[in-house]
C-alpha positions in Angstrom: 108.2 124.1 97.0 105.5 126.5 96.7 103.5 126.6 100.2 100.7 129.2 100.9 99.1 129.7 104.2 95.9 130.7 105.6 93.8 131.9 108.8 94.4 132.7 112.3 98.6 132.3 112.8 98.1 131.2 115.9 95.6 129.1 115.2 95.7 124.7 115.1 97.5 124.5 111.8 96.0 121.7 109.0 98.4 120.4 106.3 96.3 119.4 103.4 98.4 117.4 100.9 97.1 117.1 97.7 97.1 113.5 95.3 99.2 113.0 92.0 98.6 114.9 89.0 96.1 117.4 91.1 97.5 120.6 93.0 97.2 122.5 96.1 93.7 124.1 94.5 91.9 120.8 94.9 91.7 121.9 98.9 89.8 125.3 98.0 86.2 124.0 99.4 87.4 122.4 102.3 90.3 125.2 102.9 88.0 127.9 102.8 85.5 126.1 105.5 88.4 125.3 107.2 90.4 128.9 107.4 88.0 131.0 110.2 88.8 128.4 112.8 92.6 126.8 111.6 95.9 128.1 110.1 95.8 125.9 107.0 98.7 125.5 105.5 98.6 124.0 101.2 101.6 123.0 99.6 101.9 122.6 95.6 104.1 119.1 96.0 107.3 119.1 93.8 106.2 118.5 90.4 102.9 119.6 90.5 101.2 123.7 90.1 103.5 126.2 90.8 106.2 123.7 92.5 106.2 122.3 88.3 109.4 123.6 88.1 111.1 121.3 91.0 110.9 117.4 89.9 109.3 115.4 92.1 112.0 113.1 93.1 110.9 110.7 95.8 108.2 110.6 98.8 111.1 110.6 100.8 112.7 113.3 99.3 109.4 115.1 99.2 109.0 114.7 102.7 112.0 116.0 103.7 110.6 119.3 102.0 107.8 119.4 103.8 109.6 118.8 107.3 112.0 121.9 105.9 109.2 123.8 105.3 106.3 123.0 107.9 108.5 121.7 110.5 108.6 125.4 112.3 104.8 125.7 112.2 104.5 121.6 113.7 107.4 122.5 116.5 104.6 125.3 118.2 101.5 123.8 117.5 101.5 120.1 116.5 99.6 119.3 112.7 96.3 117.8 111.7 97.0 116.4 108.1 94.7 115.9 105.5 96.2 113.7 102.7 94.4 112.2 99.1 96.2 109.5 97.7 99.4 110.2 97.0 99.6 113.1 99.6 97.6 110.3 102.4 100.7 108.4 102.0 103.0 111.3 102.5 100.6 111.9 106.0 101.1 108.5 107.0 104.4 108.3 106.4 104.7 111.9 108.4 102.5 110.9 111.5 105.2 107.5 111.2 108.7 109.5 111.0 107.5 112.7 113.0 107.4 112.3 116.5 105.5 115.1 118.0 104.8 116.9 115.3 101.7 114.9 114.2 98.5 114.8 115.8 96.1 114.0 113.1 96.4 112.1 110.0 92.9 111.5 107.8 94.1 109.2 104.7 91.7 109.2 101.9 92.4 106.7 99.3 96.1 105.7 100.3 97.3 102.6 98.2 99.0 100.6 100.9 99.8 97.4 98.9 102.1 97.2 96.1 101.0 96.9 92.7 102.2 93.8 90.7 104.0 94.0 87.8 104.8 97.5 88.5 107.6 97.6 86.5 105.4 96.9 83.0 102.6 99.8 84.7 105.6 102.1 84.7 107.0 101.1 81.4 103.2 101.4 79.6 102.7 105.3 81.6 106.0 106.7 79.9 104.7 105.5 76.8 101.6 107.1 77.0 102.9 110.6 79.4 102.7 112.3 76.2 99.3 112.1 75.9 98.4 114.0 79.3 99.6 117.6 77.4 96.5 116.8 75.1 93.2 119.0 76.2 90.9 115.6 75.5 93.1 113.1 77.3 93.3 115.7 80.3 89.5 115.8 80.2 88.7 112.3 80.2 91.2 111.8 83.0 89.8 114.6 85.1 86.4 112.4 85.0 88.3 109.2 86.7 89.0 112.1 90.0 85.7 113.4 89.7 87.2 117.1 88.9 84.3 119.7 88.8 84.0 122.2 85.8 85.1 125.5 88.0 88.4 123.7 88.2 88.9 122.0 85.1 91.5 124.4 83.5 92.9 123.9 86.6 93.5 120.2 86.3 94.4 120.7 82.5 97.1 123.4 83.2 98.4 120.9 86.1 98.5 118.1 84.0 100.1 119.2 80.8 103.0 120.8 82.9 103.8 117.7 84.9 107.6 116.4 83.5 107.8 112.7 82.6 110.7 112.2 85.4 108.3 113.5 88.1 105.1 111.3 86.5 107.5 108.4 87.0 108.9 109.1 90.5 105.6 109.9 91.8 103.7 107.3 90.0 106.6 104.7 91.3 106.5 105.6 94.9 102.6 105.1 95.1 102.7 101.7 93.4 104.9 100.4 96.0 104.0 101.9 98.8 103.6 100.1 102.2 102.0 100.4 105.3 105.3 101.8 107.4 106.1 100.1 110.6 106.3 103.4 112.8 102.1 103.6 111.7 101.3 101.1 114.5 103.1 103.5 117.0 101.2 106.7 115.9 99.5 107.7 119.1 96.9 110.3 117.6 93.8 109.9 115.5 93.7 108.7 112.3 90.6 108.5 110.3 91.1 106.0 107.2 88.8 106.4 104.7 88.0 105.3 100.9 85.2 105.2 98.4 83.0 101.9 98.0 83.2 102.2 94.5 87.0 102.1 93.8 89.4 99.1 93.2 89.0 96.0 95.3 93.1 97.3 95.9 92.4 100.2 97.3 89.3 98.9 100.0 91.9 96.6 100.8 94.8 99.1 101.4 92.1 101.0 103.9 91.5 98.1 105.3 95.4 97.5 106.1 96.3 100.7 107.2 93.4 100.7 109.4 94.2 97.5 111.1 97.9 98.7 111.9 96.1 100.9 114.3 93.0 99.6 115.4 92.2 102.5 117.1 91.8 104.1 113.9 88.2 105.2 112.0 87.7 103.5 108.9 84.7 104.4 106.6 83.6 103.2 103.3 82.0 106.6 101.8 79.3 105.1 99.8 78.9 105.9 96.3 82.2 107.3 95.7 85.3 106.4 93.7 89.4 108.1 93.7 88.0 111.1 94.4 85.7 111.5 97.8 86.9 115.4 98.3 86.3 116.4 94.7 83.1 114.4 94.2 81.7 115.3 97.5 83.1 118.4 98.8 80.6 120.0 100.8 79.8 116.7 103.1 83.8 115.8 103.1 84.5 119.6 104.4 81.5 119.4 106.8 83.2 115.6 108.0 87.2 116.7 108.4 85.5 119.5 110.1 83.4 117.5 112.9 86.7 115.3 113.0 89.3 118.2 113.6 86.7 119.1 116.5 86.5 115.6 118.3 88.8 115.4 121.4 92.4 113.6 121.0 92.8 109.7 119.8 92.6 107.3 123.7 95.5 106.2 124.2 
């Protein structure tokens, strides 16, 4: 799994994990406010930019990866985590399954309740997977995340080289992903946050991991869909920044 790093080494490191069928370039607005003050450390997920090459097989297995990989960095100075969607499960499930390691976790647009008939969802998306290697489809899809023009070959190249077994896998996990039970033991801070505009599913997801720890920030970002850090990337840099500066989660 291609990782890159950047900043002060012994800086407080930040893990931003990016969502499904988007890379580790998604981060570049916030990564670049972020690097004078943090060692920030962006991963290309299995599946995904220049990890493409290594299926993404599970969040489970995915995770194990990441442990493998940023464990070392989290064992001197524990991580902050940044996660969209897919990759703000992966942080939950991280702050759940990594004691010590973990003192931040801000979960944009997590899905935390399963999607019905996920089975038929699956079954229509390998039908039309094809369709993602096609320059128009890639563009109307890059609307629905709210992808800016400087990084729309980006998105294209990263979508037409995603595999149909990692579109699956990954697609899979984040329909039916849960709120774990080790969230409600997380002792640091957790900011939850999601877009007023998007599903009534995913408001309610927020809503759920939120309420496993009440000591947890929830905000509705108004205006905004799937896509807060890509559709408002100088005030989301300018909020994980105030965030990583607040003092640690009460206890």
């Amino acid at each position: 799994m291609y990782v890159s790093e950047s900043g002060p080494p012994d800086a407080d490191p930040v893990l931003l994990l990016h969502g499904g069928g988007v890379a580790g370039w998604m981060w570049d607005d916030l990564r670049a406010r972020l690097e004078t003050t943090h060692r920030v450390v962006v991963p290309d997920l299995p599946g995904h930019g220049r990890s493409a090459d290594e299926p993404y097989v599970s969040h489970t297995r995915t995770l194990e990866l990441l442990r493998r990989d940023v464990g070392p960095i989290a064992a001197r100075r524990p991580l902050s985590i940044v996660g969209f969607s897919l990759g703000a499960q992966l942080g939950i499930r991280a702050a759940s399954e990594w004691p010590g390691l973990v003192r931040r976790v801000a979960a944009v647009s997590a899905q935390a309740k399963p999607l019905p008939f996920s089975a038929l969802t699956l079954r229509a998306l390998k039908l039309t997977a094809p369709l993602a290697r096609q320059r128009w489809f890639a563009q109307l899809q890059a609307k629905e995340l709210f992808i800016p023009p400087r990084l729309m070959e980006d998105y294209i190249a990263t979508s037409a080289a995603i595999t149909v077994p990692t579109l699956l896998a990954a697609v899979g996990d984040n329909i039916a992903f849960r709120v774990p039970s080790g969230w409600a033991s997380f002792a640091g801070s957790a900011l939850v946050m999601v877009g007023s505009t998007e599903r009534r599913l995913m408001r309610d997801s927020a809503e759920a991991i939120h309420a496993a720890v009440p000591r947890s920030t929830l905000e509705i970002v108004s205006g905004c869909g799937h896509g807060i850090p890509l559709q408002r990337p100088e005030w989301f840099a300018e909020r994980i920044t105030a965030w990583l500066a607040e003092g640690p989660a009460p206890r």
